[in-house]
C-alpha positions in Angstrom: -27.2 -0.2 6.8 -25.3 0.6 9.9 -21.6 0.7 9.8 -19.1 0.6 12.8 -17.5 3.1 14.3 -14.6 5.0 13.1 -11.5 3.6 14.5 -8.1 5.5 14.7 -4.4 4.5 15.1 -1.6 6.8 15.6 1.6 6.8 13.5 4.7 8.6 13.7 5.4 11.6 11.2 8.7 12.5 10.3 9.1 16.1 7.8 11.0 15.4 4.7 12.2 19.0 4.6 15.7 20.4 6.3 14.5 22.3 9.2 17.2 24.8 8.9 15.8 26.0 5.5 12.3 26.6 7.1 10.8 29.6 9.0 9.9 29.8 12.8 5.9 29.5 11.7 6.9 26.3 9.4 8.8 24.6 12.5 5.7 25.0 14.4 3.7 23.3 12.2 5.7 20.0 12.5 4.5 17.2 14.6 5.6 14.4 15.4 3.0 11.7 15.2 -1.0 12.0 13.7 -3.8 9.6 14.4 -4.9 7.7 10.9 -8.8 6.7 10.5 -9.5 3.6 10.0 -12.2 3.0 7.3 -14.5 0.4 7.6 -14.9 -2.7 5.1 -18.0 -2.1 2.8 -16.4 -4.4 0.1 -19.2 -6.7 -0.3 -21.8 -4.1 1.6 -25.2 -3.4 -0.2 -26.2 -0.1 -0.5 -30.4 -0.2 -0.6 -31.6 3.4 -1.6 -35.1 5.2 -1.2 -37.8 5.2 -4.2 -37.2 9.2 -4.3 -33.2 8.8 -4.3 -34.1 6.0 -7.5 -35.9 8.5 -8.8 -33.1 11.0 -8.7 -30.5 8.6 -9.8 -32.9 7.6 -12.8 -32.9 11.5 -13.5 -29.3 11.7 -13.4 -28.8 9.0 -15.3 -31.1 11.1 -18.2 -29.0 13.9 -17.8 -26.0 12.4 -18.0 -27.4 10.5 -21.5 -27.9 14.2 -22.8 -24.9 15.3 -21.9 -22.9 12.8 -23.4 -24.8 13.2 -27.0 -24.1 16.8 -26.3 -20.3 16.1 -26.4 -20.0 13.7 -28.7 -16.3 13.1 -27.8 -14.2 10.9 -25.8 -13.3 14.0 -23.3 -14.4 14.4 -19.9 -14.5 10.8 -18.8 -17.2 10.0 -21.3 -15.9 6.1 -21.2 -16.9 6.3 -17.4 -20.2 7.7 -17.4 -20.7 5.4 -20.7 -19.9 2.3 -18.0 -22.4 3.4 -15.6 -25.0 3.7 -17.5 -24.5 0.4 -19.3 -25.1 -1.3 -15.9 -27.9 -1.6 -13.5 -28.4 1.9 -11.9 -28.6 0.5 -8.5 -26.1 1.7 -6.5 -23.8 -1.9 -5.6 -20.6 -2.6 -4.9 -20.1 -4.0 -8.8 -21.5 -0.8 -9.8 -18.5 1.4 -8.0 -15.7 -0.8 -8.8 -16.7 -0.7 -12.8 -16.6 2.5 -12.6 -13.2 2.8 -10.7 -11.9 0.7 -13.5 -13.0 2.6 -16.5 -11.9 6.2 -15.1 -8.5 4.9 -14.1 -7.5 1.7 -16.4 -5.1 4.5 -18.6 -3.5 6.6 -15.9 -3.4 3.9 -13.6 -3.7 0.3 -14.3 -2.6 -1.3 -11.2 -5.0 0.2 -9.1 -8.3 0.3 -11.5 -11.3 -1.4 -10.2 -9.6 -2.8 -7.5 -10.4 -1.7 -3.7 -6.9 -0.4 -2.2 -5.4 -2.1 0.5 -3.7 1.2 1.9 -5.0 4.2 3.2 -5.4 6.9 0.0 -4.0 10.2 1.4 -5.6 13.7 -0.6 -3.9 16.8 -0.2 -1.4 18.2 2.4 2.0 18.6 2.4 5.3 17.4 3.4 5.7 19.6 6.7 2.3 18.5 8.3 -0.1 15.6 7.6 -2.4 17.3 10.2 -3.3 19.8 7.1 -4.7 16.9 5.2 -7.8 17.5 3.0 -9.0 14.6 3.5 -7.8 10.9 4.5 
């Protein structure tokens, strides 16, 4: 599967913080603009893997059976891994989005099993999005 090339736009950033409160090192690190990725559409994309990555999911999949008569609660996103398991192990679009749903339906309803039409920001802070984790 080939996908396309990463694409990037560039957006203005404006602090939310009082500059007078912060230090000469926490000035610096403002900016006023950052370039945003621009993630390509695998909605409906099928995800073929090897007979030896199979063959690890399938062993995963054991694991993950143990474990979960190990714990024998409803902790640790049990209802998740429960999902996965219950459906065909091939990797597929269906397969992620079930997922999604099941580890998010209680904390976050609007969004569960839904593919986002925004881009999901991890980390950073509220001086800098350059510091970003992750985008």
């Amino acid at each position: 599967m080939k996908f396309e090339a990463v694409k990037y736009e560039e957006y203005p950033w404006h602090s939310t913080f009082d500059t007078d409160l912060l230090s000469r090192r926490q000035r610096k690190m403002i900016v006023s603009s950052y370039k945003a990725a621009l993630p390509c559409k695998i909605e409906k994309a099928d995800f073929p893997v090897s007979p030896e990555f199979q063959a690890e999911i399938d062993d995963a999949v054991i694991l993950a059976t143990r474990f979960d008569e190990m714990l024998k609660s409803k902790k640790y996103n049990i209802p998740a891994m429960k999902a996965a398991l219950s459906l065909d192990s091939k990797i597929s679009y269906d397969l992620i989005i079930e997922i999604h749903k099941t580890l998010l339906h209680k904390t976050n309803a609007n969004i569960a099993g839904k593919l986002r039409g925004q881009q999901v920001w991890i980390g950073g802070n509220n001086l800098n999005p350059i510091v970003l984790a992750a985008v």
